[in-house]
C-alpha positions in Angstrom: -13.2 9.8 -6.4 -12.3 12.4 -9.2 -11.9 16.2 -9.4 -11.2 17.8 -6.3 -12.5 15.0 -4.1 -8.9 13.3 -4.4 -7.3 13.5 -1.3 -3.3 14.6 -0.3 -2.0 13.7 2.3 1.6 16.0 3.3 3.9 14.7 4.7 5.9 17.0 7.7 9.3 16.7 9.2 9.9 18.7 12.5 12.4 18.9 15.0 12.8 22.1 16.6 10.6 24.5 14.3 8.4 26.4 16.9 10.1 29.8 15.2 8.6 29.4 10.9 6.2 26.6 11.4 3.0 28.7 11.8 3.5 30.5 8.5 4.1 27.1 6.8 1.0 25.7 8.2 -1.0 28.8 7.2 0.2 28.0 3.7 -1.1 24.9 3.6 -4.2 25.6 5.0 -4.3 28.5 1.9 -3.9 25.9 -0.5 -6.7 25.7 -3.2 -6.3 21.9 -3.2 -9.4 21.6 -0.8 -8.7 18.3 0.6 -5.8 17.8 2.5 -4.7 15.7 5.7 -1.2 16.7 7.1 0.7 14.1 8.9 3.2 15.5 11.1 6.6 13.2 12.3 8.5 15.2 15.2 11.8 14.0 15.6 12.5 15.4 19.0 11.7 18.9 19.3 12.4 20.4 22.5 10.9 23.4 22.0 7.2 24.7 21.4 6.9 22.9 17.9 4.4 20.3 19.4 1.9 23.2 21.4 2.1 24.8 18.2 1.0 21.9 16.2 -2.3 21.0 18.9 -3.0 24.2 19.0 -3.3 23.9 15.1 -5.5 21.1 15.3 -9.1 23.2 15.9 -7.7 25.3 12.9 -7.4 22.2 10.7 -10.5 22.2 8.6 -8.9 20.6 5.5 -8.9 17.0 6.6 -7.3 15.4 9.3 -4.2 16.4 11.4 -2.2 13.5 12.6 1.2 13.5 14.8 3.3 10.6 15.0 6.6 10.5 17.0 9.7 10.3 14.8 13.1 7.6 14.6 14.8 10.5 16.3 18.0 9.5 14.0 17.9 12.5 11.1 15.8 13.8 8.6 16.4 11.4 6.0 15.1 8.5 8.4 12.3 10.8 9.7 10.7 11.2 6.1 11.7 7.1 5.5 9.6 6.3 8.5 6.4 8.4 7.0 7.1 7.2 3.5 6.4 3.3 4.6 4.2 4.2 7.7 0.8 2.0 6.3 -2.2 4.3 7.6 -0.7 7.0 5.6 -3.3 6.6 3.0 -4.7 9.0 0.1 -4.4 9.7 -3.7 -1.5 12.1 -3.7 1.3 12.7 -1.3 3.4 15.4 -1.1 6.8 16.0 1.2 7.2 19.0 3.5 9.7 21.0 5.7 8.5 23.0 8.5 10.0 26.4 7.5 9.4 26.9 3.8 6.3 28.7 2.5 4.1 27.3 -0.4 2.4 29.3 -3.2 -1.3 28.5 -3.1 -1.3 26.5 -6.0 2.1 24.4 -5.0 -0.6 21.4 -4.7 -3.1 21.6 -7.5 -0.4 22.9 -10.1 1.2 19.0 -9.7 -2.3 17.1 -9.2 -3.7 19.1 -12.5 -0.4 17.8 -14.3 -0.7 14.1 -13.1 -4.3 13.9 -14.2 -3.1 14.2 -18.3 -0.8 11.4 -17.5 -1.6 7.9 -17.2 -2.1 7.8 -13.5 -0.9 3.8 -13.4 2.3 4.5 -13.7 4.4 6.3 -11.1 4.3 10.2 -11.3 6.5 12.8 -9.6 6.2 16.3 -9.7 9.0 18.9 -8.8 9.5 22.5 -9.4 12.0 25.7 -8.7 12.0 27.0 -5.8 12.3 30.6 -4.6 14.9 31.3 -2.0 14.3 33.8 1.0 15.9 34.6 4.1 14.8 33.7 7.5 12.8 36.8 7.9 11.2 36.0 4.3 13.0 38.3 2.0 13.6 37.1 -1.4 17.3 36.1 -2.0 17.4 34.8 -5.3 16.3 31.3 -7.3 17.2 27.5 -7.2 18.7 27.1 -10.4 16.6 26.6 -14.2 17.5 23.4 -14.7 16.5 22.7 -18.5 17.4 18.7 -19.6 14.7 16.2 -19.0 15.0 14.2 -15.7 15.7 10.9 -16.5 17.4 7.9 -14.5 20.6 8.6 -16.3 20.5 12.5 -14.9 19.3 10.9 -11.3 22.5 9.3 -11.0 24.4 11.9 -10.4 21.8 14.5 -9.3 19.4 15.4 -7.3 17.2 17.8 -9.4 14.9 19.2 -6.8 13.7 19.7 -3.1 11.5 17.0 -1.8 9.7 20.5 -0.1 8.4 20.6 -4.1 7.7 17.1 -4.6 4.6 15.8 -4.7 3.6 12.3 -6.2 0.7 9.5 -7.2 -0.2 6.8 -5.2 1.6 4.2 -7.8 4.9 6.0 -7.0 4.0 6.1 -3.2 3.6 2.3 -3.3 6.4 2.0 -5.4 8.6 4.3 -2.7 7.0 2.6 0.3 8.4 -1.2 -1.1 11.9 0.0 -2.2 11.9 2.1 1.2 11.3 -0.4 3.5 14.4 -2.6 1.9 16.7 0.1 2.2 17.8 3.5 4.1 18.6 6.3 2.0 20.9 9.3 2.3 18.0 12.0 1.1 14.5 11.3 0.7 14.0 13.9 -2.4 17.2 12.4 -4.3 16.1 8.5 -3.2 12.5 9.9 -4.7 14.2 10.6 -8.3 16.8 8.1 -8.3 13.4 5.2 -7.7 10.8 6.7 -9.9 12.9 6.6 -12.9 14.5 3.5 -12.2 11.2 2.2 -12.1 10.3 3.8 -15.7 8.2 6.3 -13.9 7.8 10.1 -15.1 9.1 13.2 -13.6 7.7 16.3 -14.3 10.6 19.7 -13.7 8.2 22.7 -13.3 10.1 25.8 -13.9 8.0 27.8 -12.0 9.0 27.9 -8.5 6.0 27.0 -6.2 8.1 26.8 -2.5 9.8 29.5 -0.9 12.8 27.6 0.5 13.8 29.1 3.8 17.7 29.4 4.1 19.1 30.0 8.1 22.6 31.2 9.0 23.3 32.6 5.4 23.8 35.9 4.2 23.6 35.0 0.6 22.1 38.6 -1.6 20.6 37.8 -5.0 21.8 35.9 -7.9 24.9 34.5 -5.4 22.6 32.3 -3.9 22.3 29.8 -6.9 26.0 30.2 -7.8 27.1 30.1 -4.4 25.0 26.7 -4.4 26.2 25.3 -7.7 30.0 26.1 -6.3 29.5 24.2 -3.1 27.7 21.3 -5.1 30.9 21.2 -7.2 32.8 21.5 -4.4 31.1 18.1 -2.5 31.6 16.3 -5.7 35.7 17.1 -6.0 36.1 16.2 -2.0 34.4 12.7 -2.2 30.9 13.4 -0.4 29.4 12.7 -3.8 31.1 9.3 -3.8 29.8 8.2 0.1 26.3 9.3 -1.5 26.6 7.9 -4.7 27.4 4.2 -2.6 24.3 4.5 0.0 22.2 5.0 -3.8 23.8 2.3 -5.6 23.6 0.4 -2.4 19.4 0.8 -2.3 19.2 0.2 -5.9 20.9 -3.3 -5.3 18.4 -5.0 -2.9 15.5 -3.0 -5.5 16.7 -4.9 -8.6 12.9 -6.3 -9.1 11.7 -2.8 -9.6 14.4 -1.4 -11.8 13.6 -1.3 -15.8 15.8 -3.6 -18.4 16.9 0.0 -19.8 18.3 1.6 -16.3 19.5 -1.8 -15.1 21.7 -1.9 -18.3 22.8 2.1 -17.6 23.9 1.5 -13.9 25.4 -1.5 -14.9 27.7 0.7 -17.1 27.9 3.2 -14.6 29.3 0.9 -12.0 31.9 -0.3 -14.1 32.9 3.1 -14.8 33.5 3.8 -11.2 36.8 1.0 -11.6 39.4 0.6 -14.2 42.1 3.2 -15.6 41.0 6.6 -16.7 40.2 6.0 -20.4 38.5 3.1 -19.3 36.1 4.8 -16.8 35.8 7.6 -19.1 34.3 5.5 -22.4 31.8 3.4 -19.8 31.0 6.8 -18.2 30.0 8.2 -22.0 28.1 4.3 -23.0 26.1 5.1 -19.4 24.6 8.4 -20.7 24.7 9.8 -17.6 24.3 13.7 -17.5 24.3 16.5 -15.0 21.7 19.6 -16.4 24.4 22.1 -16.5 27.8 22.0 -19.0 29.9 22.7 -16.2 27.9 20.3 -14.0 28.7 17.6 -16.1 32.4 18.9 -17.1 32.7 18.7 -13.4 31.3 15.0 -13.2 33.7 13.4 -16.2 36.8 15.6 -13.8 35.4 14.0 -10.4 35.6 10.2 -12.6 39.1 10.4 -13.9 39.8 11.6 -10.1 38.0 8.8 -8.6 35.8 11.2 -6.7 32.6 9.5 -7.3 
């Protein structure tokens, strides 16, 4: 199949989401992508999320509309169990919340980049996204992040939402083998931290294709992103960084078959920089190339090393 006869099949996390869910499936049935099955894993909702999604099903004229039961043990284990469930089969997949909204062209904008690469190799597409309130007002932007993403940047960061993240069937296969060796702490930052390990190519769109839904926060304007880069900062100075950083280097270990000569010899370097006195960690640290997209992001990485915070 070419053109618009690929299929994509998203891939839904639920647990509790009877309240936005509607308006996200209306967005992905506006997509101009016109091929599109929707697999749905519900982790335990207790409320009207599953009525909502049957009733949904008539509706569905996309493709095909399948719910699966979830692990019931977290979101990150949720989207593992759809990521390496075998009769998930299409030509692109793409990860979705049940709260956000997508811009009609979230799925073909990726799709129309991956077709000018070399479709072979594994391909992951991210973007911006826009962030609104529960009631849908705008509230500001994820931040421009403008470094290439690279192995050496997935390290240390997670770049983007899996919400934006769509990818080929190479990377799916690729995700599906190093997945099913391994659980992860987040499925978007396991998504990075793989495809580039693997030599594969990420593509950062700046223009932001999701409106992210945030609940419980009364964030006005440009404080979102800072307020977000602050608390990032702040996770990487109290050690949460470091308990993430060892579930990813963990993964990476029982994947060393997929990993490139070129990232096996930069993590290798970056593990040993994790040890030894400061000036030690500091020159392995600088031989690893690892970066973070932001001067202060990375001024706060070199501080959260010679702390032994990561």
């Amino acid at each position: 199949m070419t053109g618009k006869d690929q299929r994509v099949a998203v891939l839904m996390g639920t647990r509790d989401g009877a309240a936005f869910i509607g308006e996200q499936l209306q967005s992905l049935l506006d997509q101009s992508w016109p091929h599109v099955d929707l697999w749905v894993s519900d982790d335990g909702s207790t409320d009207a999320t599953l009525a909502i999604l049957e009733a949904w099903r008539s509706r569905w004229n996309k493709g095909s509309l399948t719910l699966v039961q979830g692990p019931r043990n977290g979101f990150a284990a949720n989207f593992r169990s759809m990521i390496i469930e075998p009769r998930v089969d299409a030509d692109y997949y793409a990860f979705c919340d049940q709260d956000d909204v997508w811009e009609p062209d979230r799925l073909e904008s990726a799709i129309r980049w991956m077709e000018k690469e070399d479709m072979a190799m594994p391909l992951l597409f991210c973007s911006r996204t826009v962030t609104i309130s529960e009631t849908g007002v705008p509230a500001g932007h994820s931040p421009l992040f403008r470094r290439p993403p690279s192995f050496r940047n997935a390290l240390v960061q997670s770049i983007a939402g899996g919400n934006t993240m769509l990818f080929n069937r190479a990377a799916r296969d690729l995700l599906a083998k190093a997945s099913s060796r391994t659980e992860f702490v987040s499925h978007d930052w396991w998504a990075y931290l793989v495809v580039t390990a693997a030599g594969g190519t990420v593509r950062y769109e700046p223009r932001p294709l999701v409106k992210y839904r945030q609940h419980g926060a009364n964030l006005v304007g440009a404080n979102v992103s800072w307020r977000a880069r602050l608390s990032r900062l702040g996770r990487l100075f109290q050690g949460q960084f470091a308990t993430w950083t060892d579930s990813n280097l963990r993964g990476l270990a029982v994947n060393r078959d997929l990993v490139t000569r070129d990232a096996a010899r930069c993590l290798r370097l970056f593990i040993r920089a994790r040890k030894g006195s400061a000036l030690r960690r500091f020159s392995l640290l600088g031989k690893s190339g690892v970066y973070r997209q932001t001067l202060m992001g990375t001024l706060g990485l070199y501080l959260a090393f010679l702390w032994r915070r990561i």
